[in-house]
C-alpha positions in Angstrom: 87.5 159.5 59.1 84.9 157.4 57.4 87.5 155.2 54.9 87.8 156.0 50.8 88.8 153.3 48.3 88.8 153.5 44.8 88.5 149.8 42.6 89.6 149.2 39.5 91.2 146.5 36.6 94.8 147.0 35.5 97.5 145.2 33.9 100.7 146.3 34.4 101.3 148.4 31.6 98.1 150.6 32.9 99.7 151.2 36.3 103.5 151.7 36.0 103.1 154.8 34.9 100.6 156.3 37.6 102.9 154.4 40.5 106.1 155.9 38.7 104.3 159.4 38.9 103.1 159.1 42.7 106.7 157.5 43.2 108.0 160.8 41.7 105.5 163.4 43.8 106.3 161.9 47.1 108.8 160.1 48.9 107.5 156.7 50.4 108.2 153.2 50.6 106.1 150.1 50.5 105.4 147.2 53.2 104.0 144.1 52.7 100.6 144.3 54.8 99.3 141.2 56.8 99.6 139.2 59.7 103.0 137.3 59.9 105.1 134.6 61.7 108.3 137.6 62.3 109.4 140.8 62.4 110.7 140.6 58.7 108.3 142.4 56.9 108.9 142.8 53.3 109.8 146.4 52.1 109.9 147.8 48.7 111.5 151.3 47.9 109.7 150.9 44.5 106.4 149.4 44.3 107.9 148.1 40.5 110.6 146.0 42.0 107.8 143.7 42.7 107.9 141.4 39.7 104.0 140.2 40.6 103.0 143.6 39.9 99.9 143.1 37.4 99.9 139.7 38.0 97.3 138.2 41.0 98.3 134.9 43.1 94.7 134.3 44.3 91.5 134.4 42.2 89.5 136.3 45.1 90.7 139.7 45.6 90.1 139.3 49.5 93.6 137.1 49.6 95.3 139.2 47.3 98.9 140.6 48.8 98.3 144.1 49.8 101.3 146.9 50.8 101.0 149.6 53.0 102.6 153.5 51.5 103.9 155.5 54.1 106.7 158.3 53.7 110.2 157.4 53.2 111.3 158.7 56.7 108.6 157.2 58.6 109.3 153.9 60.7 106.4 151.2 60.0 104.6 150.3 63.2 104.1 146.3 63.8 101.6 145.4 66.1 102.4 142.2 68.6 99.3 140.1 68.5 99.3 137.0 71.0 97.7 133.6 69.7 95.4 131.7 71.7 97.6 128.6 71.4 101.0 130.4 71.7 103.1 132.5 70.3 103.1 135.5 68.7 102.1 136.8 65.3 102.6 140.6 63.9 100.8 143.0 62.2 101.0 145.3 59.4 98.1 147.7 59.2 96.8 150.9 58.9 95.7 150.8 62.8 99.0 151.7 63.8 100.4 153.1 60.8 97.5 156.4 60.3 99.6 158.0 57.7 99.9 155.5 54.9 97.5 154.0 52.3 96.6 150.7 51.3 97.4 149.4 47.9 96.2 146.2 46.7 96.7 145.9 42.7 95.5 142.6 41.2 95.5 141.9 37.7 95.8 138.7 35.7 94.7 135.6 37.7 97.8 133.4 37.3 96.0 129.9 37.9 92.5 131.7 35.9 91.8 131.2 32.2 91.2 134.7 31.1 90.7 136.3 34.1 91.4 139.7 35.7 90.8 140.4 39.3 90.3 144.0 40.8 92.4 146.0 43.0 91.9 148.8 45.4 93.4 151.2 47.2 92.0 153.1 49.8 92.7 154.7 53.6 90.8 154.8 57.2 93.3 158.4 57.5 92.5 161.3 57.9 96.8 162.5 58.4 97.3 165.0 55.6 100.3 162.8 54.0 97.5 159.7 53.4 95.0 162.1 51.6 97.3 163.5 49.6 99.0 160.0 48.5 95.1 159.2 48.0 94.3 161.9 46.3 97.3 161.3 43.8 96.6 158.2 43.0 92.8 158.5 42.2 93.2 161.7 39.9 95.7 159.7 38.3 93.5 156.9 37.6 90.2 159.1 37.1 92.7 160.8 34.2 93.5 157.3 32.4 91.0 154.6 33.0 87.4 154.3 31.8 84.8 154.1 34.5 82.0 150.9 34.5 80.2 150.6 37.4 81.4 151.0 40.2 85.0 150.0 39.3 88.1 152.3 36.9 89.5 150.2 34.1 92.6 150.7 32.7 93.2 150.7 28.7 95.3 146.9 28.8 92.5 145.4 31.2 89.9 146.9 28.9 91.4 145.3 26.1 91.2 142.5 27.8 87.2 142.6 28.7 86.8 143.2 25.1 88.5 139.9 24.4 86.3 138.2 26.6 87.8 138.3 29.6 86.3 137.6 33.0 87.0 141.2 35.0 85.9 139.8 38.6 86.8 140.2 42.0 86.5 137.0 43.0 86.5 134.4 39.6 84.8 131.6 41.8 81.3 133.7 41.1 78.8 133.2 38.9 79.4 135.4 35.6 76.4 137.2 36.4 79.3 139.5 38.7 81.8 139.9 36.1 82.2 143.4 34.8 80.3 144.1 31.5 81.3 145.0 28.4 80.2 149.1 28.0 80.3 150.0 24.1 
């Protein structure tokens, strides 16, 4: 399957809801995806119970923490991946994981000054439990965000642009990248 993302701006009031909804329409859980030093992968039954939800930790949405969704009675695969100079480091990912869906949310650059960066989520599946979970979540987001570009911006994080907020994905760009306002 060629892979489908959709982007988008939110603060957390624009995505509780729509996670709360998924959260209610299927039964999954949430991994912390990445490449780390053990086993110990951090698991969420609730993406909410994340207290850094709507807020972002990096100010280039390529380092932003990303979680894998995969049904609640599924057991997450973690690939072993041997280091050149020893030792071993493991992997969360969708290689070994085909039915889940990557969610990477973004929102207000903590270390920014006025700054929002985008979030995605997207899938490489083509398991019918990953394009339904997809499927959710972007007909949620189509229903309750405005469209610019190429990227869905929720009501809060359109407030936001309004206000003159930089609506980026990475805020070390010239402001020639940032989103525009749309009137």
């Amino acid at each position: 399957m060629r892979g489908k993302q959709i982007m988008f701006h939110i603060l957390k009031e624009d995505i509780s809801d729509i996670i709360q909804e998924v959260e209610t329409e299927f039964d999954v859980k949430y991994f912390r995806r990445g490449l780390f030093d053990n086993k110990d992968i951090i698991t969420h039954k609730s993406l909410l119970e994340d207290s850094s939800i709507g807020f972002a930790r990096s100010g280039d949405w390529n380092d932003l923490d990303a979680y894998l969704v995969i049904p609640n009675d599924t057991k997450l695969n973690v690939r072993d991946i041997p280091q050149r100079k020893g030792g071993t480091k493991y992997a969360v990912d969708q290689l070994e994981n085909p039915k889940s869906v990557e969610i990477k949310l973004g929102g207000i650059y903590k270390n920014g000054d006025q700054v929002n960066i985008a979030g995605r989520i997207g899938t490489v599946s083509d398991d019918p439990f990953s394009k339904q979970v997809y499927k959710s979540f972007v007909s949620k987001i189509k229903k309750k965000f405005k469209r610019i570009g190429s990227f869905y911006i929720g009501p809060k994080a359109e407030e936001k642009l309004r206000e003159g907020w930089r609506l980026v994905t990475n805020e070390k760009m010239s402001k020639d990248f940032d989103l525009p306002v749309i009137n």
